[in-house]
N, C-alpha and C positions, 0 to 999 in steps of 0.2 A: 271398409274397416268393420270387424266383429264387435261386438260389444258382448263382457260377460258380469253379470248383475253380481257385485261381489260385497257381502253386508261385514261391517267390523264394529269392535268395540275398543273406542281409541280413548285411552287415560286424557286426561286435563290436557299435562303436557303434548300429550301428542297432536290433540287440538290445537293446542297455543304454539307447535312448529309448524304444524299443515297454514295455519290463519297466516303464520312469518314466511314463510314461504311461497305461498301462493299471493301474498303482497309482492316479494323480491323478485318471483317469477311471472308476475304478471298475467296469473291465469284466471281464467272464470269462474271456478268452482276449486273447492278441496279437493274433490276426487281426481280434479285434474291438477293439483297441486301434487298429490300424492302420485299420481302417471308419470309425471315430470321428474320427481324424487325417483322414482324406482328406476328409470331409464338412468337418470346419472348414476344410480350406485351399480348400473346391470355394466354399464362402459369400464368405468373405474376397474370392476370387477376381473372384467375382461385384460383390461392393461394390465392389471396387478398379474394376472394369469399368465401373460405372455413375458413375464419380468419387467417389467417396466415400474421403477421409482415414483412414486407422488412426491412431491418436493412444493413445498410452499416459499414463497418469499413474503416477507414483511416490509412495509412500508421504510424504514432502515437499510433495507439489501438483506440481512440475514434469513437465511436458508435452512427449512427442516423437511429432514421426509418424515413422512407421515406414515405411524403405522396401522394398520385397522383388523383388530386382531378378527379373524377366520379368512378372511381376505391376501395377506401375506404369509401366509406357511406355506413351507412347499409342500408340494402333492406325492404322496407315497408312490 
Protein backbone atom coordinates (compact mmCIF):
# COMPACT_ATOMS: atom_id res chain seq x y z
CA UNK A 1 0.00 0.00 0.00
CA UNK A 2 1.19 3.76 -1.09
CA UNK A 3 0.97 6.26 1.21
CA UNK A 4 0.50 10.14 -0.02
CA UNK A 5 1.46 12.78 2.77
CA UNK A 6 -1.69 15.01 2.37
CA UNK A 7 -1.95 18.33 4.93
CA UNK A 8 -5.52 19.98 5.51
CA UNK A 9 -7.23 22.76 7.18
CA UNK A 10 -10.31 21.34 8.79
CA UNK A 11 -12.91 23.93 10.60
CA UNK A 12 -14.07 23.01 14.39
CA UNK A 13 -16.87 21.11 12.89
CA UNK A 14 -14.93 19.17 10.74
CA UNK A 15 -12.79 18.07 13.71
CA UNK A 16 -15.75 17.40 16.00
CA UNK A 17 -17.16 14.79 12.77
CA UNK A 18 -13.63 13.24 12.10
CA UNK A 19 -13.41 12.87 16.39
CA UNK A 20 -17.54 11.26 15.89
CA UNK A 21 -16.50 9.21 13.45
CA UNK A 22 -13.55 7.67 14.09
CA UNK A 23 -15.34 6.79 17.64
CA UNK A 24 -18.29 5.11 15.49
CA UNK A 25 -15.67 3.53 13.25
CA UNK A 26 -13.50 2.47 15.35
CA UNK A 27 -10.30 3.55 13.98
CA UNK A 28 -6.92 4.65 15.02
CA UNK A 29 -6.30 8.03 14.04
CA UNK A 30 -8.46 10.81 12.13
CA UNK A 31 -6.65 10.39 9.10
CA UNK A 32 -7.88 7.01 9.18
CA UNK A 33 -11.28 8.12 10.22
CA UNK A 34 -11.33 10.36 7.30
CA UNK A 35 -9.88 7.20 4.77
CA UNK A 36 -12.91 5.43 6.10
CA UNK A 37 -15.24 8.51 5.22
CA UNK A 38 -14.01 8.96 1.65
CA UNK A 39 -14.17 5.24 0.68
CA UNK A 40 -17.93 5.31 1.91
CA UNK A 41 -18.90 8.38 0.06
CA UNK A 42 -16.42 6.94 -3.12
CA UNK A 43 -19.08 3.52 -3.03
CA UNK A 44 -22.15 5.44 -2.52
CA UNK A 45 -21.04 7.45 -5.19
CA UNK A 46 -20.46 4.80 -7.37
CA UNK A 47 -24.26 3.18 -6.73
CA UNK A 48 -25.81 6.52 -7.17
CA UNK A 49 -23.86 6.40 -10.74
CA UNK A 50 -25.15 3.18 -11.70
CA UNK A 51 -28.95 4.18 -10.56
CA UNK A 52 -29.26 2.71 -7.82
CA UNK A 53 -31.73 4.50 -4.91
CA UNK A 54 -30.27 5.23 -1.09
CA UNK A 55 -33.34 4.60 0.83
CA UNK A 56 -33.19 4.83 4.70
CA UNK A 57 -35.54 3.10 7.09
CA UNK A 58 -36.29 4.43 10.56
CA UNK A 59 -36.78 2.63 13.54
CA UNK A 60 -40.80 2.78 12.75
CA UNK A 61 -40.46 1.10 9.23
CA UNK A 62 -40.75 4.40 7.45
CA UNK A 63 -38.70 4.83 4.24
CA UNK A 64 -36.86 7.78 2.59
CA UNK A 65 -34.36 8.13 -0.20
CA UNK A 66 -32.01 10.03 0.23
CA UNK A 67 -30.92 12.72 -1.99
CA UNK A 68 -27.24 14.25 -1.96
CA UNK A 69 -27.12 16.92 -4.18
CA UNK A 70 -24.12 16.55 -6.99
CA UNK A 71 -24.19 12.98 -6.36
CA UNK A 72 -27.94 12.19 -7.96
CA UNK A 73 -28.12 14.31 -11.20
CA UNK A 74 -27.97 12.77 -14.21
CA UNK A 75 -24.94 12.82 -16.38
CA UNK A 76 -25.22 15.01 -19.56
Amino acid sequence: MNFTKVTMNLTDRDVRNTEMLSQKLHTRSKAEAVSAALNITSFLSKKLEEGTELIIKNKHGDMEKIYIPGFNEPKE
